[in-house]
ChimeraX commands (.cxc) that place a marker at each C-alpha (Angstrom):
marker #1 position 159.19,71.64,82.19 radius 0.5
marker #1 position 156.32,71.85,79.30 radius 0.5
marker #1 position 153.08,71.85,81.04 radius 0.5
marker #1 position 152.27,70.07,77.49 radius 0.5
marker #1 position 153.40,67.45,75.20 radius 0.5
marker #1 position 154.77,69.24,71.85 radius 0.5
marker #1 position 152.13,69.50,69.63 radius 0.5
marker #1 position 151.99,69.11,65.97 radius 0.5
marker #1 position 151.24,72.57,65.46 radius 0.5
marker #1 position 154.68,73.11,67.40 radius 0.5
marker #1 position 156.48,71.02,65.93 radius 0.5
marker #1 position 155.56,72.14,62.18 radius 0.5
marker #1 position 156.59,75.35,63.33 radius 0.5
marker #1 position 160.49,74.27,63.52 radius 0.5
marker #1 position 160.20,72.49,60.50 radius 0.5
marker #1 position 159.19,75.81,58.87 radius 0.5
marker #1 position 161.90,77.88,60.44 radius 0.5
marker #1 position 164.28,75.19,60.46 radius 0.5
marker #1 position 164.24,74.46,56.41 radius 0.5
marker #1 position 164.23,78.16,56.10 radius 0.5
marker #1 position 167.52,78.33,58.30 radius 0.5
marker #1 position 168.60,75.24,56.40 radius 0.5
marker #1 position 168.58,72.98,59.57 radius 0.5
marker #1 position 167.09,70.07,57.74 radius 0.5
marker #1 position 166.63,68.84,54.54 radius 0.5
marker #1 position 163.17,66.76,53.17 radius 0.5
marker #1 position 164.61,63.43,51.61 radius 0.5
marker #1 position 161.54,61.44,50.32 radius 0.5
marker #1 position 158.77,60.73,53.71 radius 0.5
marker #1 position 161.95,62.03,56.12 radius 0.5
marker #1 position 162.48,65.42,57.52 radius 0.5
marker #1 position 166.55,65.12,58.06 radius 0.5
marker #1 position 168.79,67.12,60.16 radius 0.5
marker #1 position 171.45,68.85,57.30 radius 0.5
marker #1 position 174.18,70.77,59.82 radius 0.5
marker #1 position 174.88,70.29,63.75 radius 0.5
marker #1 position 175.29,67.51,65.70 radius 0.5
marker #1 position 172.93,65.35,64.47 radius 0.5
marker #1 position 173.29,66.14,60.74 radius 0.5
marker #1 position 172.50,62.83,58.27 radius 0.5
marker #1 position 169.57,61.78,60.98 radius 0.5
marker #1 position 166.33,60.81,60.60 radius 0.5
marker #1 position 163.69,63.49,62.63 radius 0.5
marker #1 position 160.68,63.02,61.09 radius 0.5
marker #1 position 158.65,60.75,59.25 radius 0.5
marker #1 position 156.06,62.45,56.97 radius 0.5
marker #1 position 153.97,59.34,55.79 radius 0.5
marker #1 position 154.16,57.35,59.49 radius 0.5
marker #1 position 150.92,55.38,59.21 radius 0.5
marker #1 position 149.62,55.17,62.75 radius 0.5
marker #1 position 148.17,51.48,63.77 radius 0.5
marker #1 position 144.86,50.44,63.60 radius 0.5
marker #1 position 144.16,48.72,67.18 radius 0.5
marker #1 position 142.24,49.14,70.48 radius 0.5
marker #1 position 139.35,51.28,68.74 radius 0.5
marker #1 position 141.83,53.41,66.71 radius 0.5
marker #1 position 141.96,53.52,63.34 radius 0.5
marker #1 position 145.52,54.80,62.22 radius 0.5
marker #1 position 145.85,55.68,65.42 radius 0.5
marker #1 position 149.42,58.23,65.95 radius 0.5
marker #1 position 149.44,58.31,62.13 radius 0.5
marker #1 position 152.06,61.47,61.03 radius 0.5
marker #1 position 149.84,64.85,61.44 radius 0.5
marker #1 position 152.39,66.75,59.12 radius 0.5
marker #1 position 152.37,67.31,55.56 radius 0.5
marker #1 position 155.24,69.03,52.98 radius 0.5
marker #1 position 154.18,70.45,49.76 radius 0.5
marker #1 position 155.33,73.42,47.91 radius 0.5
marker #1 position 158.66,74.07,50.03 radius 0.5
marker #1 position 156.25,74.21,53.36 radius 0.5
marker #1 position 155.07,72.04,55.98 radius 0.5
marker #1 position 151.53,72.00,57.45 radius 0.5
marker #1 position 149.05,70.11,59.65 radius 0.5
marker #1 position 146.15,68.27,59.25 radius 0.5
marker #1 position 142.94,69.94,59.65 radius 0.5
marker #1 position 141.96,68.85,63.35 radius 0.5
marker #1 position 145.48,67.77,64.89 radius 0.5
marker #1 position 147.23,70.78,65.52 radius 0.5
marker #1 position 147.15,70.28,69.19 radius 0.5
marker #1 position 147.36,66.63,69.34 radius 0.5
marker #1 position 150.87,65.43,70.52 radius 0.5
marker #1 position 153.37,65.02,67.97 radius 0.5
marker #1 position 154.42,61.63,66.65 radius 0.5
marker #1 position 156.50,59.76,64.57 radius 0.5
marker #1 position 159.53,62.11,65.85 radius 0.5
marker #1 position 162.77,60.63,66.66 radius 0.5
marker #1 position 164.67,61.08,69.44 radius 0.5
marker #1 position 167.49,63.27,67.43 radius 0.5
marker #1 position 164.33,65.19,66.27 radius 0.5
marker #1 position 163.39,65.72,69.73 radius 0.5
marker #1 position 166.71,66.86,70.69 radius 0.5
marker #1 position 166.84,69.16,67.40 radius 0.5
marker #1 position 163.53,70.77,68.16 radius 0.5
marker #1 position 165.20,71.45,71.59 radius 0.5
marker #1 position 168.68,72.92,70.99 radius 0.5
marker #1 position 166.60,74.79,68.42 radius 0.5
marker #1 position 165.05,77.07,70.97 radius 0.5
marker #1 position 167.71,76.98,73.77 radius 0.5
marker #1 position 166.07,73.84,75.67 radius 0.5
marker #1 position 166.36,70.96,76.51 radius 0.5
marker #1 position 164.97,67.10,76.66 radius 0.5
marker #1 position 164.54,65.98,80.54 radius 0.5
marker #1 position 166.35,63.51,82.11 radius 0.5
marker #1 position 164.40,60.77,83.34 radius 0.5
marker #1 position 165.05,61.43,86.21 radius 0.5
marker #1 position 163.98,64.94,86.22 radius 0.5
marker #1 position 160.59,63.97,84.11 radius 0.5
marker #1 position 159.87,61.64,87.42 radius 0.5
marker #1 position 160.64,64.11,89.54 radius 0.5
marker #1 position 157.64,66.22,88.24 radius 0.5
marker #1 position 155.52,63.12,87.16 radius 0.5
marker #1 position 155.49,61.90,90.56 radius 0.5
marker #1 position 154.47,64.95,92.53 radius 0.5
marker #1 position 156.68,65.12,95.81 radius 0.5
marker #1 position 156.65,61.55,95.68 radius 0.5
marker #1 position 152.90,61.11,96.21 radius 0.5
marker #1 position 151.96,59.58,92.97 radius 0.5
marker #1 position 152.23,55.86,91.40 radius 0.5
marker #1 position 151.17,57.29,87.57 radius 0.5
marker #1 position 151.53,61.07,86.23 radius 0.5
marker #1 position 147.83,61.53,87.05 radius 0.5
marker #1 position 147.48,60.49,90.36 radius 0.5
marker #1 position 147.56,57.64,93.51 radius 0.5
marker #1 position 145.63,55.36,90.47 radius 0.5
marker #1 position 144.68,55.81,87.16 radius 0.5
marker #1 position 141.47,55.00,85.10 radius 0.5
marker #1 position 140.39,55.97,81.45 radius 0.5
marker #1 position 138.45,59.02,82.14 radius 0.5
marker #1 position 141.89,60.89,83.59 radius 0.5
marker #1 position 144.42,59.34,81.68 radius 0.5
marker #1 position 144.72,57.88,77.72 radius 0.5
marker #1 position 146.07,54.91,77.54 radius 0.5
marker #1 position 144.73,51.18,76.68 radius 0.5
marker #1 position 141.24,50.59,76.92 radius 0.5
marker #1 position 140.38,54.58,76.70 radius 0.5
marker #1 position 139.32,54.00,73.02 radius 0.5
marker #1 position 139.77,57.02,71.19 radius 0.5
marker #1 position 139.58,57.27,67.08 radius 0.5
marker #1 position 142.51,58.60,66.41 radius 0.5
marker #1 position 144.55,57.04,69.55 radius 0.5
marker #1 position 146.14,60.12,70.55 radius 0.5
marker #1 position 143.89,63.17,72.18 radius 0.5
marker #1 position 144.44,66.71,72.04 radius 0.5
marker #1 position 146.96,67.74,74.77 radius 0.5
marker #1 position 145.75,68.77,77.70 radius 0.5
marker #1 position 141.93,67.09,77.44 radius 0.5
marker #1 position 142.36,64.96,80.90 radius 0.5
marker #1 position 142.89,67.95,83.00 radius 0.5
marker #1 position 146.42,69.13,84.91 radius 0.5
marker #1 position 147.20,66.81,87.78 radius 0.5
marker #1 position 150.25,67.73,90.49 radius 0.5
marker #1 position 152.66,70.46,89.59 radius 0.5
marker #1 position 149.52,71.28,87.00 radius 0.5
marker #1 position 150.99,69.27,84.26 radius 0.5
marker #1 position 149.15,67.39,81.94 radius 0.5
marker #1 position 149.16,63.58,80.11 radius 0.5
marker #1 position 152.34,62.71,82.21 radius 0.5
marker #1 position 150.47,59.69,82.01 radius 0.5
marker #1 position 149.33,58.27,78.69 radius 0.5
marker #1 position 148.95,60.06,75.38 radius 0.5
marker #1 position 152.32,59.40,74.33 radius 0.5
marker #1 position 155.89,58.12,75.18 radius 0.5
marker #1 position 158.09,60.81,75.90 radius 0.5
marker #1 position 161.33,60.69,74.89 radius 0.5
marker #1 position 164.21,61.75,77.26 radius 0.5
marker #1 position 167.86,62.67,77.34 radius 0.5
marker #1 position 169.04,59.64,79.60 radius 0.5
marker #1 position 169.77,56.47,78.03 radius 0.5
marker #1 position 173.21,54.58,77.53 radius 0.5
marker #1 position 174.54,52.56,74.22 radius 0.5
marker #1 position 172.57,52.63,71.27 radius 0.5
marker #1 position 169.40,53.07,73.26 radius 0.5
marker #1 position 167.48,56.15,74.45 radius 0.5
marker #1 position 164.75,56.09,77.59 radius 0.5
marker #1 position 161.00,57.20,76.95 radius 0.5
marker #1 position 158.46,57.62,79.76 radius 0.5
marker #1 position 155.13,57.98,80.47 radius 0.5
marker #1 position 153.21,55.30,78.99 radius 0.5
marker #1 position 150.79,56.38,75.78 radius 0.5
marker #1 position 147.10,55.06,73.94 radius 0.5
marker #1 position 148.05,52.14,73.25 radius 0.5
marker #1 position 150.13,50.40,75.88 radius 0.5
marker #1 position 148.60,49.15,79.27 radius 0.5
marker #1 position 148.73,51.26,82.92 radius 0.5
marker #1 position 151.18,49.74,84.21 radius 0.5
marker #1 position 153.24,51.63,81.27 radius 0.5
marker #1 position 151.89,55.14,82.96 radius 0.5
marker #1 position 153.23,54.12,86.05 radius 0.5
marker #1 position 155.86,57.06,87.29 radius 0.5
marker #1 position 158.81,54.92,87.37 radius 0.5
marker #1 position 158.21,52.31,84.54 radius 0.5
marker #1 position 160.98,53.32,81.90 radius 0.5
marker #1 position 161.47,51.97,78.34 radius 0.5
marker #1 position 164.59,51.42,76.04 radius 0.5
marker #1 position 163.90,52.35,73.25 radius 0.5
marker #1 position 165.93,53.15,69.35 radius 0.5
marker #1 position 166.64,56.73,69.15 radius 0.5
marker #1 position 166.66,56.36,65.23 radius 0.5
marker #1 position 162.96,55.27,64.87 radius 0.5
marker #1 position 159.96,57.41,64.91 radius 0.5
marker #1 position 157.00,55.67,66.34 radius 0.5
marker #1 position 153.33,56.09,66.63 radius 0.5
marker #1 position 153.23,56.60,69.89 radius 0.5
marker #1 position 156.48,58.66,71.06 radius 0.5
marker #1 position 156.46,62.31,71.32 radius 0.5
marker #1 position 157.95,64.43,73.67 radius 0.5
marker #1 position 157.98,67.58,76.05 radius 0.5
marker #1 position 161.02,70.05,76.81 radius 0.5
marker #1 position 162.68,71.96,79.69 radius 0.5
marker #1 position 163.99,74.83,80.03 radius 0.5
marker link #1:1,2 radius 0.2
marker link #1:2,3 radius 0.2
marker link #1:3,4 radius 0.2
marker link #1:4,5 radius 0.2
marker link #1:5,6 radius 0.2
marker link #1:6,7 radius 0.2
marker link #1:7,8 radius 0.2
marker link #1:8,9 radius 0.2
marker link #1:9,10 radius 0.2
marker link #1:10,11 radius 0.2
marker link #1:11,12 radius 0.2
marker link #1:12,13 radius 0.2
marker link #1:13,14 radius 0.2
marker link #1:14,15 radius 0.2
marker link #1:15,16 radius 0.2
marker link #1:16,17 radius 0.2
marker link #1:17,18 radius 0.2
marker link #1:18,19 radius 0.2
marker link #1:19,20 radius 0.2
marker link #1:20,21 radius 0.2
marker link #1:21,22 radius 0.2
marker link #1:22,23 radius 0.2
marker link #1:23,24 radius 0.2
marker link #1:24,25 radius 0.2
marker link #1:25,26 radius 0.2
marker link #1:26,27 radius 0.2
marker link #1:27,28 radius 0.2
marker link #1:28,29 radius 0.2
marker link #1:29,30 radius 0.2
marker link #1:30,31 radius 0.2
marker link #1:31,32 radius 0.2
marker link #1:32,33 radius 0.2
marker link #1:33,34 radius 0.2
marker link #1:34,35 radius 0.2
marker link #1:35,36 radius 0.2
marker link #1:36,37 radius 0.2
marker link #1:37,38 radius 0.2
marker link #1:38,39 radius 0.2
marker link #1:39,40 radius 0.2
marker link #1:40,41 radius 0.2
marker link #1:41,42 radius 0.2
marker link #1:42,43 radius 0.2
marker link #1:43,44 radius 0.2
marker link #1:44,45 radius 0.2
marker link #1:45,46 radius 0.2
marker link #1:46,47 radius 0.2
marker link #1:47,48 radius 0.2
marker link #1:48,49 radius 0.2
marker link #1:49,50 radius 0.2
marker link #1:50,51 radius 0.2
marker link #1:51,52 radius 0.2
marker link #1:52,53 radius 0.2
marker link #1:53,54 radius 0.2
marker link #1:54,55 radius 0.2
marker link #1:55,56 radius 0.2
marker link #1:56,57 radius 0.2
marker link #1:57,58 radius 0.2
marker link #1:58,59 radius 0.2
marker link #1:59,60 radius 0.2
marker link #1:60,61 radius 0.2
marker link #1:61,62 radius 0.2
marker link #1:62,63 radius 0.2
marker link #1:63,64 radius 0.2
marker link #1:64,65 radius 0.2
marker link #1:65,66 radius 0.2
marker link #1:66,67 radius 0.2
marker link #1:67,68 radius 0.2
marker link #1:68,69 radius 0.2
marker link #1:69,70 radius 0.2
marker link #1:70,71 radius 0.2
marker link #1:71,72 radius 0.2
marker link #1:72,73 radius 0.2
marker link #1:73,74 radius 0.2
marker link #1:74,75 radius 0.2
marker link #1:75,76 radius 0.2
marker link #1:76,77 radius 0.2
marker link #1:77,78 radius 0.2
marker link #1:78,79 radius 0.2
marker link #1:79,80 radius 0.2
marker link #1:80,81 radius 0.2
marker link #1:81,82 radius 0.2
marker link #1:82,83 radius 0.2
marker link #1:83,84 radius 0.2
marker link #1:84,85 radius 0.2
marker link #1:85,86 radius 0.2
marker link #1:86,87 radius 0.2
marker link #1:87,88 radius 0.2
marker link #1:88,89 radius 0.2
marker link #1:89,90 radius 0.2
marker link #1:90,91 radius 0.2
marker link #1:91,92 radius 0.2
marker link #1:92,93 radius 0.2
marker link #1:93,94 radius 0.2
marker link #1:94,95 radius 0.2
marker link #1:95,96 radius 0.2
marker link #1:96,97 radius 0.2
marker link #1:97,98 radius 0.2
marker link #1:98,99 radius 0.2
marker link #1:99,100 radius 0.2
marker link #1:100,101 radius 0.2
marker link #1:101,102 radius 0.2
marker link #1:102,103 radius 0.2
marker link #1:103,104 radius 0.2
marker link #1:104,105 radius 0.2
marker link #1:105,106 radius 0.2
marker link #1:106,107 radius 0.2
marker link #1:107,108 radius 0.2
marker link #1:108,109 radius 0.2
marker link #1:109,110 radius 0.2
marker link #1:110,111 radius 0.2
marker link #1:111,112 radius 0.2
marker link #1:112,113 radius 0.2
marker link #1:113,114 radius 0.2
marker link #1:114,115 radius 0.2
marker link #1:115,116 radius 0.2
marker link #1:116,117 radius 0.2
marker link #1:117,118 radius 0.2
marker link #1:118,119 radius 0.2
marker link #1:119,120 radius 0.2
marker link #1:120,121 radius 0.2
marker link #1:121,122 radius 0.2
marker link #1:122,123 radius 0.2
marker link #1:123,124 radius 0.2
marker link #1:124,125 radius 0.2
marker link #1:125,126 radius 0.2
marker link #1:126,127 radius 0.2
marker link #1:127,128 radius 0.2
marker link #1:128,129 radius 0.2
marker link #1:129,130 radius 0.2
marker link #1:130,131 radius 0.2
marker link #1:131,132 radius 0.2
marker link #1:132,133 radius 0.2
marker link #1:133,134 radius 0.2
marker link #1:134,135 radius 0.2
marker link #1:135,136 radius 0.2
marker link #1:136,137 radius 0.2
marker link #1:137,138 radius 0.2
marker link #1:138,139 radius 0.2
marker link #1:139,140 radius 0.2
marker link #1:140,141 radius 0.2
marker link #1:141,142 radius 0.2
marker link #1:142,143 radius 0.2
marker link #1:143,144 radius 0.2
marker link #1:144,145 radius 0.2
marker link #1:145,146 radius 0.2
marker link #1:146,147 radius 0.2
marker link #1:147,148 radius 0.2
marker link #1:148,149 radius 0.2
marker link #1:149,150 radius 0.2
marker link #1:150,151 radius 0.2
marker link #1:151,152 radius 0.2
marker link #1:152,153 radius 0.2
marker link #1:153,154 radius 0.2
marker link #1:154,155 radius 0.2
marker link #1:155,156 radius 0.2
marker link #1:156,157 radius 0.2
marker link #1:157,158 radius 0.2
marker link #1:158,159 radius 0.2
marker link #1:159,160 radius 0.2
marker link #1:160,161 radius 0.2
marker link #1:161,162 radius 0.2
marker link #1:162,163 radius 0.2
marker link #1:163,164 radius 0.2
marker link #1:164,165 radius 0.2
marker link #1:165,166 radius 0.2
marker link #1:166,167 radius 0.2
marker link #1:167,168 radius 0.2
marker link #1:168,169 radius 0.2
marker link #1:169,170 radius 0.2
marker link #1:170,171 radius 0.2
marker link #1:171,172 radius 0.2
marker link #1:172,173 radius 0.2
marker link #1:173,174 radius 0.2
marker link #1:174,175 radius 0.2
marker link #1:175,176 radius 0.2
marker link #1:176,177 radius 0.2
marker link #1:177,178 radius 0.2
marker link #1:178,179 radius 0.2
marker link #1:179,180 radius 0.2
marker link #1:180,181 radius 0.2
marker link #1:181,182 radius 0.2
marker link #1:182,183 radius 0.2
marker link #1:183,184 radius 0.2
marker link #1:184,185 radius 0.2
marker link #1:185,186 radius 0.2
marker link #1:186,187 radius 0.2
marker link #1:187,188 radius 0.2
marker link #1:188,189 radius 0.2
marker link #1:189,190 radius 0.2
marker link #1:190,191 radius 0.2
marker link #1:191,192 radius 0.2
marker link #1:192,193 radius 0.2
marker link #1:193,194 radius 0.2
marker link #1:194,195 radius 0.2
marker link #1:195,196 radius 0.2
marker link #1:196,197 radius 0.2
marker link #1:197,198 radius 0.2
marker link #1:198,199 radius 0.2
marker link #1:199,200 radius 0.2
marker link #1:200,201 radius 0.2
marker link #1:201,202 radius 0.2
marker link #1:202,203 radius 0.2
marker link #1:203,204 radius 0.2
marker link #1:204,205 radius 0.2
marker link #1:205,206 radius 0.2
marker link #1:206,207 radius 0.2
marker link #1:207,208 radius 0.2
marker link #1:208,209 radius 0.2
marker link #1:209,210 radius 0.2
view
């Protein structure tokens, strides 16, 4: 598994080599998947505007800009986490490369360290080791990687942002991990969200297998 969340910088990237390979299409502030299984769907949403709360202002706004047939990213954010990614664009970013999304299963597996922890950074959790409510950060999300590795040497399995896996049954879609603006009971190792594959969100990313 990533030792990482996938940044911004990653993510742009795909979009680059994806377009190129003509992968997805731009239709107005959405990146779009144009061939393969998840062709027609929503991946990425260019002008997601963050949310100003907990000492954030437009915090998990969309890092990634399109002009001129290219994509780029903000001055600052290329190794914050990317947001505003849907769980198809997760998946596309994976098959892309030959990877995969995690079950949830398998991202507790390494979140909880041999079974020792209660939250991806440890027996507890406060806001200098983790990024989540409370930690009070400008932008929300942090560069990945700035609380340190904790267990298998991983890093911001807790807080940061949701991670989107490959479990989930229905319409629905499971992301882990808790993020900057959700409480620490969210980081907890096996707390697990529902959530709608089709919406990007300020606060989801992802990290991949292999």
């Amino acid at each position: 598994m990533s030792k990482y969340e996938t940044t911004n910088a990653q993510y742009c990237k795909y979009l680059n080599a994806a377009k190129a390979s003509g992968d997805i299409i731009v239709d107005g502030d959405y990146v779009k998947g144009a061939s393969g299984p998840y062709s027609g769907q929503k991946y990425y949403h260019l002008a997601g505007p963050g949310y100003t709360y907990n000492g954030a202002t437009n915090g998990g706004a969309a890092r990634i800009n399109y002009s001129g047939g290219a994509f780029t990213v903000d001055s600052g954010f290329d190794n914050h986490p990317v947001t505003y990614v849907s769980w198809f664009g997760s998946m596309a970013f994976a098959d892309y490369y030959g990877w995969h999304l995690p079950t949830e299963w398998e991202w507790q597996a390494v979140a909880d360290h041999y079974g020792e922890f209660n939250y991806g950074c440890g027996v507890d959790i406060n806001n200098g080791i983790a990024n989540y409510y409370d930690s009070i950060h400008p932008d929300g999300t942090t560069a990945v990687g700035a609380f340190g590795t904790y267990g298998y040497g991983m890093c911001d399995m807790a807080g940061n942002v949701w991670e989107w896996t490959s479990s989930g049954s229905g319409m629905y879609r499971v992301h882990r991990g808790g993020c900057w603006a959700y409480t620490a009971g969210g980081c907890s190792v096996s707390h697990r969200v529902n959530g709608n594959p089709y919406y990007p969100h300020y606060c989801i990313g992802f990290r991949v297998c292999r």
